[in-house]
Residue frames relative to the residue before (quaternion, step in Angstrom):
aa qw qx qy qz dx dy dz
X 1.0000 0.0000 0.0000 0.0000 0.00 0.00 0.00
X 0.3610 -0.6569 0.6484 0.1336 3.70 -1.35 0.65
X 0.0531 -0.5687 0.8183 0.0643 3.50 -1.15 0.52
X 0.0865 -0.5091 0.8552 -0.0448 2.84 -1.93 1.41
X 0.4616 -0.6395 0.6118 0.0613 2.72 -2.21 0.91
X 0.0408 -0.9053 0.4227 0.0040 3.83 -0.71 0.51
X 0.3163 0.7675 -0.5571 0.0224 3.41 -0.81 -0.50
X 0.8091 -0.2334 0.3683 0.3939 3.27 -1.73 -0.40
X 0.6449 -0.2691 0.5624 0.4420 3.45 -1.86 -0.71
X 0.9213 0.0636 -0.1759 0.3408 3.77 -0.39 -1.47
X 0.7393 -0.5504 0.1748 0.3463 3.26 1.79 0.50
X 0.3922 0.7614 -0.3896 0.3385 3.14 1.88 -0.40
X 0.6972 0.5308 -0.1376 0.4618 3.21 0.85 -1.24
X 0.3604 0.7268 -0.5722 0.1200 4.34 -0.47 0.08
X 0.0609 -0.7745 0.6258 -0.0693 3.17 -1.43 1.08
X 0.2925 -0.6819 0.6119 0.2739 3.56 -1.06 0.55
X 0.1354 0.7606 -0.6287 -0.0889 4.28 -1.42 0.10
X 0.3556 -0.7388 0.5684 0.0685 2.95 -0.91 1.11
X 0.0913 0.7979 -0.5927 0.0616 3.58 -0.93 1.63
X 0.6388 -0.5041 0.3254 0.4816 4.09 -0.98 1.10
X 0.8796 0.1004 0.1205 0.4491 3.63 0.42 -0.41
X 0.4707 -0.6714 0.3283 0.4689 3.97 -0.91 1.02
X 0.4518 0.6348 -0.5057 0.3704 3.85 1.05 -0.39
X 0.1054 -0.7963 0.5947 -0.0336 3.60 -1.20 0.51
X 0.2381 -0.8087 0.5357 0.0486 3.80 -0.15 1.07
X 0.0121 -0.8968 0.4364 -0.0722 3.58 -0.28 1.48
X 0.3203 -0.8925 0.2645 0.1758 3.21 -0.77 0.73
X 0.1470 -0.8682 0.4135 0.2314 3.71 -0.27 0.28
X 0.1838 0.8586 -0.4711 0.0845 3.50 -0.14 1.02
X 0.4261 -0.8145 0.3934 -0.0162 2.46 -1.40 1.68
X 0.0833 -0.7099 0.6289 -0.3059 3.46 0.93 1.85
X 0.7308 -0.3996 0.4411 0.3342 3.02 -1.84 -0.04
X 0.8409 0.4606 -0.0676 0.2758 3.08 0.62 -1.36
X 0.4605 0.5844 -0.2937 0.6001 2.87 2.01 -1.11
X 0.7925 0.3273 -0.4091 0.3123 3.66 -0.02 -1.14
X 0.5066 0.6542 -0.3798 0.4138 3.85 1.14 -0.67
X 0.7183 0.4588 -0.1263 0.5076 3.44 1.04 -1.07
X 0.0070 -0.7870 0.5383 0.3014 3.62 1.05 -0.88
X 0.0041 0.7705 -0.6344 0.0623 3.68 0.59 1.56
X 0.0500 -0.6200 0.7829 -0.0112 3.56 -1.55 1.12
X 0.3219 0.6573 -0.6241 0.2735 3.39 -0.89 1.21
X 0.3722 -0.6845 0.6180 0.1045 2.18 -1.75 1.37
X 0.4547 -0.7348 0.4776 0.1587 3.89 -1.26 0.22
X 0.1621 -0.8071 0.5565 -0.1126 3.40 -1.27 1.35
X 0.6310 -0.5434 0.4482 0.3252 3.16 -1.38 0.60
X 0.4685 -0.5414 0.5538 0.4252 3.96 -0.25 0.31
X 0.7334 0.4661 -0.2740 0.4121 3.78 0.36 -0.74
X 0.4800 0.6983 -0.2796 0.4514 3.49 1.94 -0.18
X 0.7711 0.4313 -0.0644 0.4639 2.97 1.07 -1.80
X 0.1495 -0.7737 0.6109 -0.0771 3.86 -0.94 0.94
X 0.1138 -0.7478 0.6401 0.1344 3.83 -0.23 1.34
X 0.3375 -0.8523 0.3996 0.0035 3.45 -0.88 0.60
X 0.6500 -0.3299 0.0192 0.6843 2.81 1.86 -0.69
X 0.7094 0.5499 -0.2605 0.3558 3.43 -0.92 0.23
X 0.3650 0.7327 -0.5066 0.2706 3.80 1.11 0.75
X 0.5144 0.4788 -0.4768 0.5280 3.86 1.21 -0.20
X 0.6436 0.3334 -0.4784 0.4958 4.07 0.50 -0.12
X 0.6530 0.6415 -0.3459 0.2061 3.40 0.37 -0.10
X 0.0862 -0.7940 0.6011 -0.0275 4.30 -0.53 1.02
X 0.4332 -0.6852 0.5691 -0.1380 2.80 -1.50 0.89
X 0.0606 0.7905 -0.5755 0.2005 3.87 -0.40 2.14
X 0.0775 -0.7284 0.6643 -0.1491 3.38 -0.80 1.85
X 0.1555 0.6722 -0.7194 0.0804 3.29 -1.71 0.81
X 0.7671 0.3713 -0.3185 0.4151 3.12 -1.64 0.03
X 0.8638 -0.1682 0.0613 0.4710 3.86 -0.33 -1.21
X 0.3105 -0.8193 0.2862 0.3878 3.03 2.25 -0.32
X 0.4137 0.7515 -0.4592 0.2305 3.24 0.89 0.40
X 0.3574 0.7011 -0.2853 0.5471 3.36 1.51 -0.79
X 0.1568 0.7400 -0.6318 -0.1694 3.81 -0.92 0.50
X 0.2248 -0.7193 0.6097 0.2454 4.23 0.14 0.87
X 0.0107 -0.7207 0.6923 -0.0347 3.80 -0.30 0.70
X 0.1227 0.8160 -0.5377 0.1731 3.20 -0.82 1.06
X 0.4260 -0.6373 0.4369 0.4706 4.02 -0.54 1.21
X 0.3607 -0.6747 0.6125 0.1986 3.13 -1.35 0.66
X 0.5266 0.6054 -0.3490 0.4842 3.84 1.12 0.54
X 0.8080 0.0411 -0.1206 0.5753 3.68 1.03 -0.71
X 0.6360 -0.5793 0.3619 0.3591 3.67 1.19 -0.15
X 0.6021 0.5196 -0.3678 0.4818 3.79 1.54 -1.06
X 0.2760 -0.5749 0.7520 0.1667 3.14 -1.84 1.17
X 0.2462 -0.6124 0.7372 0.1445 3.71 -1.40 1.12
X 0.8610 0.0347 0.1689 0.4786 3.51 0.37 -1.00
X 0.0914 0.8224 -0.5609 -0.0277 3.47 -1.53 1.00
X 0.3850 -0.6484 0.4888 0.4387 3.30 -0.86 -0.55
X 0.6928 -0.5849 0.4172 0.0625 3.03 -1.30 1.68
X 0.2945 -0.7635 0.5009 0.2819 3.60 -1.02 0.46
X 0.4764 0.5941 -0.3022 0.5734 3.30 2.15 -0.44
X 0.9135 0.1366 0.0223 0.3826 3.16 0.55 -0.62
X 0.0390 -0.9012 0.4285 -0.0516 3.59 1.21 1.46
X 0.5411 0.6604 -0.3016 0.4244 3.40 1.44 -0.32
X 0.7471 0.4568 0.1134 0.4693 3.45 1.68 -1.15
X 0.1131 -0.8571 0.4348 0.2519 3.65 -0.67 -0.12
X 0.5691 -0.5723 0.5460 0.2245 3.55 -1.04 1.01
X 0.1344 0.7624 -0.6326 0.0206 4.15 -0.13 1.19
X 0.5498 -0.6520 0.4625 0.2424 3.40 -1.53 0.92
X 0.2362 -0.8024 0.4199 0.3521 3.56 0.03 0.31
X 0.4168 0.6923 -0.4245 0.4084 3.85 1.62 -0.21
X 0.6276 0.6598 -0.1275 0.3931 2.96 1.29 -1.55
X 0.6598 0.4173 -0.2911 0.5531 3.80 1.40 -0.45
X 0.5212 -0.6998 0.4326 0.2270 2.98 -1.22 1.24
X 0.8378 -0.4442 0.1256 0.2914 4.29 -0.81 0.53
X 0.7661 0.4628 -0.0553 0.4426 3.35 -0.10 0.53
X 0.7200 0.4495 -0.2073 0.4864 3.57 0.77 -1.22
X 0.7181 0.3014 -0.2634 0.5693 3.94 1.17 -0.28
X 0.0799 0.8020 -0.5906 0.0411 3.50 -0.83 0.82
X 0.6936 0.2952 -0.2883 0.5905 3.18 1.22 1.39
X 0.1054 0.7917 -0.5995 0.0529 3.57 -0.70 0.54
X 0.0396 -0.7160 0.6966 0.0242 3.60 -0.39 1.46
X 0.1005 -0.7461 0.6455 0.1287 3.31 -1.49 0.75
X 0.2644 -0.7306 0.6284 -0.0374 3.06 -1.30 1.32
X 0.2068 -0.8535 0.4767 0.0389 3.71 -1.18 0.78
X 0.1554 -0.8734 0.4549 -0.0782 2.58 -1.03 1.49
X 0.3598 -0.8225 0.3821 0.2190 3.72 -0.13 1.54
X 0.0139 0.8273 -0.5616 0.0025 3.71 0.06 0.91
X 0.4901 0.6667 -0.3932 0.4009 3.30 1.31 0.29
X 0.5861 0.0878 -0.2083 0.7780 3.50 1.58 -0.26
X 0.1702 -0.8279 0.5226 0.1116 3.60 0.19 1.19
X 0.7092 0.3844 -0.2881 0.5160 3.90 0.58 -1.40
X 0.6241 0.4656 -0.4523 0.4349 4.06 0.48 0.36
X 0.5341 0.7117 -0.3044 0.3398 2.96 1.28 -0.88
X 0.5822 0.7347 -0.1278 0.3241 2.60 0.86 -2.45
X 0.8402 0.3860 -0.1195 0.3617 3.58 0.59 -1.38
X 0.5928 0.6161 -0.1373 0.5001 3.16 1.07 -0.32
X 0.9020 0.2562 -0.0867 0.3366 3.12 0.97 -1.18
X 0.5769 -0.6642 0.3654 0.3042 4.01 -1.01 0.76
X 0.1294 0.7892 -0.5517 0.2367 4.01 1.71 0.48
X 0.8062 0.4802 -0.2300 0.2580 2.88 -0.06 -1.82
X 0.6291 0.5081 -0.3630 0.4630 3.66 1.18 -1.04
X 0.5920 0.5613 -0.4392 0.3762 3.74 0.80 -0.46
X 0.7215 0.2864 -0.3710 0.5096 4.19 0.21 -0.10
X 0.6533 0.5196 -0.4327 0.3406 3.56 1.07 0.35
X 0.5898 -0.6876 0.3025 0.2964 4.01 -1.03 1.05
X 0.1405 -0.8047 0.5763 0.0239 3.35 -0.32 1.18
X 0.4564 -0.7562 0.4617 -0.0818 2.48 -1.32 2.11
């Protein structure tokens, strides 16, 4: 396992996530929100993901079915990390958002959230925030 370090812009925010390896599979999805946001992210078990400091800076944007939680520092505006509507079980981590060094791969993979519930079916997202045995 790899521990990466993380956080926000002014730092309020910092988290630790553990991934099998420094390579990281990201997603690009083309939801509204993702594309407004240009969200790359890659996807963890909830048991992966370790806030560390900085949940009183932290706020919270829902629409549509509200599953999605956009958590975002409410001090500089950058989301490092959310929870996923594919994956509510899991969180959605920015790789910008990790601090130097600990990733030495980024494969990006795409994901049509513009026709999200077709998507949905088809694709191997979901297995990514789930513990692999």
């Amino acid at each position: 396992m790899v521990t990466h370090v993380g956080g926000c812009h002014c730092g309020a925010v910092r988290f630790t996530v553990e991934t099998p390896t420094s390579e990281v599979e990201v997603w690009r999805c083309s939801c509204s929100i993702c594309v407004k946001k240009q969200n790359l992210h890659f996807v963890v078990p909830a048991s992966a993901f370790t806030l560390t400091s900085g949940s009183d800076f932290l706020t919270t944007y829902t629409f549509n079915t509200h599953v999605a939680k956009h958590v975002f520092c409410r001090v500089c505006g950058v989301q490092s990390f959310y929870v996923p509507r594919s994956n509510p079980d899991g969180y959605g981590i920015m790789p910008h958002c990790i601090e130097g060094g600990s990733i030495t791969r980024v494969i990006e993979r795409s994901f049509d959230g513009a026709h999200w519930e077709k998507e949905i079916v088809g694709s191997d997202i979901v297995a990514q925030s789930k513990e692999k045995s």
